[in-house]
N, C-alpha and C positions, 0 to 999 in steps of 0.2 A: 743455516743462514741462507737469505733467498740473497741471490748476488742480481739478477737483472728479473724485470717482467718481460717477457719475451710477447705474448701476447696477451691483451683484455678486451672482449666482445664481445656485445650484446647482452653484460651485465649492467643494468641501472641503466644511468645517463653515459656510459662505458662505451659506446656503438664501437666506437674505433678507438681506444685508450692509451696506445701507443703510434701517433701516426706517424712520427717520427723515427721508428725504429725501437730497438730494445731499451726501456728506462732504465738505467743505472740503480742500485740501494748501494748505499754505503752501511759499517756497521752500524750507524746512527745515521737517521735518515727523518727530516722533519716534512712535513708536506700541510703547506700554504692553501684553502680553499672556503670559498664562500658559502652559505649555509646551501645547502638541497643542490650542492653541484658534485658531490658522491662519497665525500669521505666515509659515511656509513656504510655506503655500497664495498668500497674497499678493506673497512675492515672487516665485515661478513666476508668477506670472501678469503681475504688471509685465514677468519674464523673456521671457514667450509673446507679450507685446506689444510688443517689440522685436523679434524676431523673425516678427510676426505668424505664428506657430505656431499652429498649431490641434491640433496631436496634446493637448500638456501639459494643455490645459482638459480634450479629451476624457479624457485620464488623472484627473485632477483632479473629476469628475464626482462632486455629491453621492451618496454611495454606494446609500441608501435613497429618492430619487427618480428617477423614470423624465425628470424635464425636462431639456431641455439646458441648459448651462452656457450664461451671458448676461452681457456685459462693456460697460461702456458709460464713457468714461472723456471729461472734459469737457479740450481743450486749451489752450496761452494766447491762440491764434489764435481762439476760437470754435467749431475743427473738433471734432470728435470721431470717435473711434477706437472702431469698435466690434468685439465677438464675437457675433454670433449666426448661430445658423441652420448651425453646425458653420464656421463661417468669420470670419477679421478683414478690414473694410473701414476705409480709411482709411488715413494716414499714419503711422508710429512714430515716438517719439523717440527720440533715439539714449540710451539705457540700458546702466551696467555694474551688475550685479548681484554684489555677494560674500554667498555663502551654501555651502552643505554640496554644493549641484552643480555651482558655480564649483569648489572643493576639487577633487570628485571627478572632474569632467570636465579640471581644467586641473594637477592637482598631485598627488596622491595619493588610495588609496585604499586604508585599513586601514592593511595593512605596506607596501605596495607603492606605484610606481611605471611606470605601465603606458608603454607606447609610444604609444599615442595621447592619453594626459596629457601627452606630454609636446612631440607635433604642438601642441595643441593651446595647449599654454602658449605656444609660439613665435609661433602665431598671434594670441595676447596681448600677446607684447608687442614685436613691431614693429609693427604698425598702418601706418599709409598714411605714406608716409616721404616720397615724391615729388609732386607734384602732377599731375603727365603721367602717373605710373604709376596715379595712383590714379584718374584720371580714366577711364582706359580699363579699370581695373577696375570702377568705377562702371557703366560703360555697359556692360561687357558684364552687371553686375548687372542693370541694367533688363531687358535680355535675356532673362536668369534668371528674374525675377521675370514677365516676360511669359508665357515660357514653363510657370511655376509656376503663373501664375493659368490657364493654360490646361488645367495640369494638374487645376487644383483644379473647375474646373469642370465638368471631367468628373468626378471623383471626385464632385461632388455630384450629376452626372447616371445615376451609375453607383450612386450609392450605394444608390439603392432598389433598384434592379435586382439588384444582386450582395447583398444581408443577406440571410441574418447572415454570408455567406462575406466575405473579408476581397477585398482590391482586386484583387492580383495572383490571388489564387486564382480569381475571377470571371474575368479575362482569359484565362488556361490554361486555362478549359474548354474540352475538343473536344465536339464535336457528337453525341449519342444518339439515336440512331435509333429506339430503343423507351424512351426514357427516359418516355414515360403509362406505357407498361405496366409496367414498371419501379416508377413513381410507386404505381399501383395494386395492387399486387403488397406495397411498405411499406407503405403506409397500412392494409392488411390485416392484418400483421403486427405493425402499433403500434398498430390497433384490439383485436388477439386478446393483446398482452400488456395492455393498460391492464382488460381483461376476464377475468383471469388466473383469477379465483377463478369465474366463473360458468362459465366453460369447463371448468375441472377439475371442476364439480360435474357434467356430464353422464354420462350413463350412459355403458358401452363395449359393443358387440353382443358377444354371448356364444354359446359353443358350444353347437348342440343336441345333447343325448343317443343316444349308440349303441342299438339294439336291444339288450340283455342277452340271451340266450336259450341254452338250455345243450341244443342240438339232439342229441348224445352220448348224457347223460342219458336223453331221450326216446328214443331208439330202444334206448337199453339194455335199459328197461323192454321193449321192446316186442318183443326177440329173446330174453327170460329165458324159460327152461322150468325145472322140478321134476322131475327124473330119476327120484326114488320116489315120485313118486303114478302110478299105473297108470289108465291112461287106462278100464278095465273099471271099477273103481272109481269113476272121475267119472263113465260112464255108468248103472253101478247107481244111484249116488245119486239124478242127475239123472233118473232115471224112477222111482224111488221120490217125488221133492218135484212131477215131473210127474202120477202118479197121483193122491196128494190135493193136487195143487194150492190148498192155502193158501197166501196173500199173509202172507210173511214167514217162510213156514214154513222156509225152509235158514235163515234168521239162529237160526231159537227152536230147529232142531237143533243148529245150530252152539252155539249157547251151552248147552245140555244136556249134551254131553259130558261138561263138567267133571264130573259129577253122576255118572257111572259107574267111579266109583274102588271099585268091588266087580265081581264077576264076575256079577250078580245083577242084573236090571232094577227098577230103585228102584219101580216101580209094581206090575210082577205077584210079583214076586220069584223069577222062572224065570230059569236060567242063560244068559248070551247070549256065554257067551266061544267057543261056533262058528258062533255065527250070520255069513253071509257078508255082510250087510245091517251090521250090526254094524261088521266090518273095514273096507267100505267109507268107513262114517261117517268112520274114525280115521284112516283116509288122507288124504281129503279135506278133514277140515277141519283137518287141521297147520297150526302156527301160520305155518311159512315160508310156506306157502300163502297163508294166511289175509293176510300182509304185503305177498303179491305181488298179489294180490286189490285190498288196497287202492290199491296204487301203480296199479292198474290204471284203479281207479274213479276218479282224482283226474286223471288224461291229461287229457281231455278238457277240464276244467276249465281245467287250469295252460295248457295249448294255448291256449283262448279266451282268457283273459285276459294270458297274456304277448304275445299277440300283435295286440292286439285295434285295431279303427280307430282307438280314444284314443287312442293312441301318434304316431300321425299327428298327434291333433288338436292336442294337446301342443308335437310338434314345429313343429306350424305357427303355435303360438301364441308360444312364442320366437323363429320365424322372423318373426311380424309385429311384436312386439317389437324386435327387432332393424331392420329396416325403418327403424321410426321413429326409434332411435337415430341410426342411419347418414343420415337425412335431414337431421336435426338438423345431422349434422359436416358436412353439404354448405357450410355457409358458409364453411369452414377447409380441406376437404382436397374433391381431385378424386375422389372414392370413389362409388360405385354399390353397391347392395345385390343380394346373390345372391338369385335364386328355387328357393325350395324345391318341387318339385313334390308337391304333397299327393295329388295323384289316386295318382303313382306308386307313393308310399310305400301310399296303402291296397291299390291294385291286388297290390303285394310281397307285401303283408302278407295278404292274401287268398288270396295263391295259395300260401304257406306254411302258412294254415290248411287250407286244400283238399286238402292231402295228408297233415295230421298226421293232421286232426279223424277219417278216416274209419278212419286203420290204429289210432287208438285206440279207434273202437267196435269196430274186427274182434277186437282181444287184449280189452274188455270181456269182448266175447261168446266167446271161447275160451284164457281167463287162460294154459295150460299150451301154447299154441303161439306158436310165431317168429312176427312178423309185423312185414311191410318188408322191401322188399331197397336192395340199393347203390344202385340207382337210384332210391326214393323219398327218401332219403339225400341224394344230390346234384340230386336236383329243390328237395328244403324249403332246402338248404344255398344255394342258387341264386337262391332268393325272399329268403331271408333276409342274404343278401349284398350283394341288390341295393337292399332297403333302405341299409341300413349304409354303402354308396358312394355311395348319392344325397344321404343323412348329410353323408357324411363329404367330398362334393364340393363341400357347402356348406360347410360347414365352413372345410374350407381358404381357400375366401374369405373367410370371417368370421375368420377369423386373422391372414390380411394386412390387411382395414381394421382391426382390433384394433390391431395392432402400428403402424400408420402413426398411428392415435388415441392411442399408447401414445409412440410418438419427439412427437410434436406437443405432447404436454402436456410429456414431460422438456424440450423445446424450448422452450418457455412458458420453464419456472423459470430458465431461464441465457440468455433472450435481454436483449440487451442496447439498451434503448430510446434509451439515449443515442447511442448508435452509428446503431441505427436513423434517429432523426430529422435525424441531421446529415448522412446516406445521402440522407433524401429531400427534406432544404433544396439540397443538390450536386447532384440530379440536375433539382430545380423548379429551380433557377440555369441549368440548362446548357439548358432552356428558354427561360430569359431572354436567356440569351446570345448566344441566336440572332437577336432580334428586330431588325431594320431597325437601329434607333437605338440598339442597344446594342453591337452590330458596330460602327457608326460611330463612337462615343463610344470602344470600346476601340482602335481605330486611332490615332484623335484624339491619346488618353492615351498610347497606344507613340509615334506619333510624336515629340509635345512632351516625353516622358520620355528621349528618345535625344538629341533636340536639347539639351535643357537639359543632356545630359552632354556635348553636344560642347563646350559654351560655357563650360562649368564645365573642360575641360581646358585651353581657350583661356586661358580665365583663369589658368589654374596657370602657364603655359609664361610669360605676360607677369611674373605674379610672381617668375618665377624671376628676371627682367634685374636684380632687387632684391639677390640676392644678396650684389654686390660692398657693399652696406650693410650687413648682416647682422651681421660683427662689428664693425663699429664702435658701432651699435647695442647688440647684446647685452654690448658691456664697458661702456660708461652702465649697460645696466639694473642689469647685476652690482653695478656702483660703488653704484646707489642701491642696491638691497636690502641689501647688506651694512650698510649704513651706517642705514637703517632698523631691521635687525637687533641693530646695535650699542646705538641707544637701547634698544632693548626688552630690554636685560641680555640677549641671548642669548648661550650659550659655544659660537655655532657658528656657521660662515660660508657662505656657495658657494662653488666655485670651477671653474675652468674654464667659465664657459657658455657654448656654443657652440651654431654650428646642424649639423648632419650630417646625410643621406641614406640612410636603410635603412628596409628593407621596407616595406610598403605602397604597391608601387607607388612607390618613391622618393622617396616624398614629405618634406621636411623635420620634424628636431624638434630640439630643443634636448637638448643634453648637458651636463650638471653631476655634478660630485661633492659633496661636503661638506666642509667642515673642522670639526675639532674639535681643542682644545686642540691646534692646531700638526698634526694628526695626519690625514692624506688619507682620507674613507670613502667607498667607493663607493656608490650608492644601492642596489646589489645585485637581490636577488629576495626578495619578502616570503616565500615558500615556504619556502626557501634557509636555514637556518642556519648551514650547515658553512662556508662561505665566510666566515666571522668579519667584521666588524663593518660592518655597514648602516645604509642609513636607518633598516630596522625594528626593529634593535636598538641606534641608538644615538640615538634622538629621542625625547623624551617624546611623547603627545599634544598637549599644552599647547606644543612646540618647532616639530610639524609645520602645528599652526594657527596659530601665529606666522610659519610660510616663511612659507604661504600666504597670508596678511594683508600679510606683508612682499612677495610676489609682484605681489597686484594692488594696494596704495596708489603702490610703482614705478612702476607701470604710467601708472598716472592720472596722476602728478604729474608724467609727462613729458611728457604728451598735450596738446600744443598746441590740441587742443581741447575742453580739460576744462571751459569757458568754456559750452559747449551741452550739455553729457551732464547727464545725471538716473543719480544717485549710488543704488542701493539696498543696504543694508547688514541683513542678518539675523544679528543675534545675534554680532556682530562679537566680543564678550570673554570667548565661552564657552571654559572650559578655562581662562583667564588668572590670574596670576596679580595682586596689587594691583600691581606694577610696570608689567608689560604693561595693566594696564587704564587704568592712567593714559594711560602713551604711547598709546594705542589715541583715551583721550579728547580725546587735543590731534591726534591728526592729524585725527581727524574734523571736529573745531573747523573746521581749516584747509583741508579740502575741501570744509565749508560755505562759506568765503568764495567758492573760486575755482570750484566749476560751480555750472552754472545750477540745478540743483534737487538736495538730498538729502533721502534719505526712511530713515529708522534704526529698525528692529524689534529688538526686546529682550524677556528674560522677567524681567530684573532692574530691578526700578524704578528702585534707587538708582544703577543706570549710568544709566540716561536721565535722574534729576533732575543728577547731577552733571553731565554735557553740556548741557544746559539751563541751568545756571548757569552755563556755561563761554560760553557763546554769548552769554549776557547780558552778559558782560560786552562795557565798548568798546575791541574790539581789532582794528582800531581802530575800528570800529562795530558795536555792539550788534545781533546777533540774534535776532530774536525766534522762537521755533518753535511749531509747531504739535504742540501734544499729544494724540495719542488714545489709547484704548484700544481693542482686542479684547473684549466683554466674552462670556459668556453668555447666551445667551437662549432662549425655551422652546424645547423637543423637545431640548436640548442642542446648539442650532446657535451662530454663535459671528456677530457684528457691529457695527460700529464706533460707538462713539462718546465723547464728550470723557472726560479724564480728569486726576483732581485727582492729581496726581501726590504736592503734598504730601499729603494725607491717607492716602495707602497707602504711604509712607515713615514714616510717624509713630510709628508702634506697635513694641513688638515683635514685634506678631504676626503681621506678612508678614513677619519675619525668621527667626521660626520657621515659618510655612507654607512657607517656599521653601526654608529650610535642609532641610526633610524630603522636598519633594519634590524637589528636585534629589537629595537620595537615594535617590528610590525609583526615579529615573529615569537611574539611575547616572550623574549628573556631579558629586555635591557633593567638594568637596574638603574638607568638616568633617573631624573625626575621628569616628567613630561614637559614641563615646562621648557626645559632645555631640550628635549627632541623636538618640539615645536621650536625655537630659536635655529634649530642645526639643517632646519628644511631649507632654507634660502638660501645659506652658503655652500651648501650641498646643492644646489640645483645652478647656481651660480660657477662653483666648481667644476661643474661635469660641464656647460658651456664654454668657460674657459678652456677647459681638453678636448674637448672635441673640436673646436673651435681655433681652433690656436691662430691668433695673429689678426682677429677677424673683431675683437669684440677688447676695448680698452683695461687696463689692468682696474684694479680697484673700484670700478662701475659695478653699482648694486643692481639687483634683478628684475626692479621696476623698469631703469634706463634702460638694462640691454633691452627691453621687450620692446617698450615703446622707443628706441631710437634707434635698433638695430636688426630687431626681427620684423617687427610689425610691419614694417616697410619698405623689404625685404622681398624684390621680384627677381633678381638673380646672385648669382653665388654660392656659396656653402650655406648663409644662414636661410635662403630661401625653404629648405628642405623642412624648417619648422614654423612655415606659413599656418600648417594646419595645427599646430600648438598655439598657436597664440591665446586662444582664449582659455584653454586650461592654465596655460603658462600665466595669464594674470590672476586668475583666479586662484590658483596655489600661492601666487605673491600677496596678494589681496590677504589671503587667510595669513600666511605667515608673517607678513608685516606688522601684525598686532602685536606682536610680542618682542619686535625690538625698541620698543618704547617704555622707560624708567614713568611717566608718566600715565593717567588714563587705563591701567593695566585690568585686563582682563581676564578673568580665569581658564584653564586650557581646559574644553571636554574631551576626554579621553575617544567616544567614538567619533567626531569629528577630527580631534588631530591622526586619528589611525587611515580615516578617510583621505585626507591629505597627503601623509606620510605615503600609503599605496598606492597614490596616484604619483608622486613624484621617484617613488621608483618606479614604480612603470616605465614614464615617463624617458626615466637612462638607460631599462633593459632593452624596451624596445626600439629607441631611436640610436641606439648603438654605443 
């Protein structure tokens, strides 16, 4: 018998579950609470404490806290039964739990009927039949449990060692050889993605510039001749502008000509159309001339500057540029930066000028001849080449680390750090793996996990001598559940239960069909429709939670040792209807009398007060039980303490609170029509209590809004200024349906709509 909880932490909505101090159990002990405020939490954990399971806590683990679950339970011996520290120490009592994992684990689940529900029911309800058999199943238990604790203590010694990898996955690591480097190698890769955006902002080295230069061009010029200017011609002139040598003097003839559009010298006015001085003039300064002249003058120029050292300097200034980029990626990629040789490029570049610069002064000084041959051609073409490949051999490097900066960053956007990091917890694991004591500790754990399977088969094989029990047994249990069944109005019976052997390793399970109205139904396959009538098509809900109720009450009431067990019952009449909850109420009565402790969780007040009355009375001696609640308390954690059962039975308005939430939580079996009716007085109610004094009796939902809130700049009712307009519009909807007139039909997703806005509504405004 647990006599007090001494402590409950950081299970479920549990954070602080006694803040009060140690919670009282009496041998009957009812506990009052509203749906998702923990009653499952706390029978899983009575559950985990019969089992000294440790997994269900760690399942059970407050969600939004990092502490561990902490269990501390006071028994009638003095001892106490603890969980901490990931483990239960101490001794359990022996506990049958009925709740939704009893169900699922031992009877059904949805439509179905699984094969190990149904191992597992068998294992319910034979129980220890012999006292030799059981005795020797006992001790090989001790075994077990020796072996378990040996496991468990490696699991706790392994546990740091192997997180966050799970147990087994720590034990199969093999051994890595370069697993640092490995390690070093992630940690690079999960530092360059968490840095995703400073990385992408670095620069990328970039191509230098090719030499342009259009070598063609330049020797074109430099092999043009004029066919009709007569070289006598350029020699007359040229010793006529040498005789009187004036500076400028060929430009100010050149430009004169225009001026002799008569036959007549504009100055003396004598005829000059045979002068030979004359003819010379008009040969010589033709404007093709005059063009090729120019192109002549400008060589030189275009020479130095396309070709000029700047180009080097240039290139070497993206070349240090780039340097720096490439230095930068040195943290991220194995890459080295190319050298541009600058000497080479001017040296190229020099020796290109060296053979333009001088065949453009040679065609300066004689415009009307060739000048170059193939060979100055492929000398500049040579210099200039060699530029261009010294270019362009950087280059090519500066393309590959480009492109390796270019996969690196698309590599960034789609690497995947979650993968990453659980790469590099596997391969720090297989580090750990290694260590003296953790080698030792996963032996340990293989060992005692093989042994304990051998003992566990041991166990099975002695089980079996049981067999020749088995039906005799299993027609008791039948005889009782049917007959359980019977009180509870059901139009449907078992039949055939037997035990049989298939799959899973041969292990036994029980076999039943159904009856119905006279009529054999297979349990079938929930899947399965074609196969015409099954459990899953022919049991209500309300039918399948009545087997199962009717399953384990058999069970107990045959248990010769129901005299020592602690009874825990969650939400035993959900789905029932008033027939079945009555019979629900009196067998409870009467398994309070005969074990040693029950403990009853409910979301229904008025089940628990009526079993409350039912136990008062003296049948034939009055029980008295222990009443708690679940309540709420801050942050929305949920913990125990007393509860006035009559005062929340009183009103109607945890008639209407429960009528709605059971429908929002789809179990109510109202008619919608009346959970849509129960929204208004239920929102009208919860104003009145919160409210007290402030808001007239008997004033419907519409008035308080518009005469009491909505207008509402100070006081208490002011706090639900920002409700007002939901607050009419849930009125608005609800108002439809207190009218015998005009009546409209209720939509189910609209009144659900409704219905969760007006709890909301009282959970959050307090």
């Amino acid at each position: 018998m647990i006599k007090k909880i001494l402590t409950l932490k950081n299970v479920g909505l549990f954070r602080h579950g006694c803040p009060n101090g140690a919670v009282d159990l009496h041998q009957t002990t009812v506990i009052y609470s509203d749906n998702a405020r923990g009653k499952s939490t706390f029978a899983t954990v009575l559950r985990a404490c019969h089992m000294l399971d440790a997994t269900r806590l760690t399942a059970r683990r407050t969600i939004d806290v990092v502490d561990a679950p902490e269990v501390k339970l006071l028994l009638e011996n003095g001892a106490q039964l603890k969980y901490e520290g990931g483990a239960w120490n101490g001794t359990s009592p022996d506990i049958a739990v009925f709740d939704s994992e009893f169900v699922e684990r031992n009877v059904y689940s949805g439509f179905s009927v699984r094969p190990d529900q149904r191992q597992a029911l068998l294992d319910f309800a034979l129980g220890d039949t012999t006292v030799q058999l059981k005795k020797q199943v006992e001790e090989l238990s001790i075994d077990i449990q020796e072996q378990t604790k040996k496991i468990r203590e490696t699991e706790t010694l392994l546990s740091d060692l192997a997180s966050p990898l799970g147990l087994q996955q720590f034990i199969d690591l093999e051994p890595i050889d370069d697993a640092k480097d490995q390690i070093d190698k992630l940690q690079k890769r999960i530092d360059a993605t968490k840095n995703v955006q400073q990385l992408n902002a670095r620069g990328d080295p970039t191509a230098v510039e090719l030499v342009q230069f259009d070598l063609p061009a330049i020797f074109d010029v430099l092999a043009r001749q004029l066919v009709d200017i007569e070289k006598t011609a350029e020699a007359t002139v040229n010793a006529h502008i040498a005789k009187y040598g004036g500076v400028g003097l060929e430009d100010w003839i050149s430009q004169g000509q225009v001026f002799l559009e008569t036959p007549n010298c504009p100055f003396c006015g004598q005829s000059v159309s045979s002068l030979e001085l004359i003819t010379a003039y008009r040969s010589h300064f033709n404007t093709v001339y005059q063009g090729l002249k120019e192109e002549v003058a400008a060589l030189e120029t275009k020479i130095t500057s396309s070709l000029a050292d700047t180009l080097a300097d240039l290139a070497f200034s993206t070349a240090t540029t780039n340097a720096a980029r490439i230095e930068a990626w040195k943290d991220q990629l194995e890459i080295d930066s190319p050298i541009l040789e600058k000497d080479a490029v001017i040296e190229a570049l020099t020796g290109a000028r060296n053979v333009l610069i001088p065949l453009a002064k040679q065609k300066f000084g004689a415009p009307l001849e060739s000048v170059g041959t193939d060979a100055d051609v492929g000398v500049a073409e040579q210099h200039i080449a060699t530029v261009n490949q010294l270019i362009t051999d950087y280059n090519d490097v500066v393309a590959v680390i480009a492109s390796k900066v270019e996969d690196f960053k698309k590599g960034l956007a789609t690497e995947d750090i979650g993968g990453l990091v659980t790469e590099l917890q596997r391969l720090q694991a297989s580090i750990q793996r290694q260590r003296p004591e953790a080698v030792q500790a996963c032996a340990d754990y293989q060992f005692a996990t093989t042994e304990k399977i051998r003992l566990n088969q041991e166990k099975v094989q002695i089980r079996e001598q049981i067999d020749t029990l088995m039906e005799k047994t299993l027609s008791q249990y039948q005889t009782s559940i049917n007959s359980i069944l019977a009180t509870f109005g059901a139009k449907f019976s078992i039949d055939k239960l037997s035990a049989v052997y298939q799959g899973h390793g041969g292990r036994p399970q029980t076999k039943y069909g159904l009856k119905v109205r006279n009529q054999e139904v297979e349990l079938g396959s929930g899947s399965d429709f074609s196969s015409g009538h099954s459990f899953s098509t022919t049991l209500s809900e309300s039918d399948k939670r009545t087997l199962a109720w009717a399953f384990f009450i058999a069970r107990l009431e045959a248990d010769l040792a129901l005299d020592s067990k602690l009874i825990v019952l969650d939400d035993p009449v959900s789905s029932m209807d008033r027939n079945r909850r009555n019979q629900t109420i009196r067998r409870i009565a009467l398994l309070a009398t005969n074990c040693k402790q029950l403990i009853v969780l409910s979301h229904d007040a008025y089940f628990i007060r009526e079993l409350r009355d039912l136990l008062l009375k003296p049948n034939p001696t009055p029980i008295i039980p222990k009443v708690l609640e679940i309540i709420r308390v801050e942050n929305d954690y949920s913990a125990f303490d007393d509860c006035d059962l009559d005062k929340i039975c009183a009103s109607d308005y945890y008639r209407h609170h429960h009528m709605v939430a059971e429908y929002v939580n789809g179990n109510s079996p109202a008619d919608i029509r009346d959970v849509a009716k129960a929204i208004r007085p239920l929102l009208e109610g919860y104003l009145h209590r919160r409210f007290p004094g402030h808001i007239p009796r008997n004033q419907m939902l519409g008035r308080i809004i518009a005469d009491h809130i909505a207008h509402a700049t100070t006081g208490p009712l002011s706090h639900l200024q920002q409700c007002v307009t939901e607050l009419q519009e849930i009125n608005e909807y609800a108002s439809q349906f207190h009218h015998d007139t005009d009546s409209i039909s209720v939509v189910d997703a609209e009144l659900l709509q409704y219905a969760r806005q007006s709890l909301d509504m009282i959970y959050k405004n307090g």
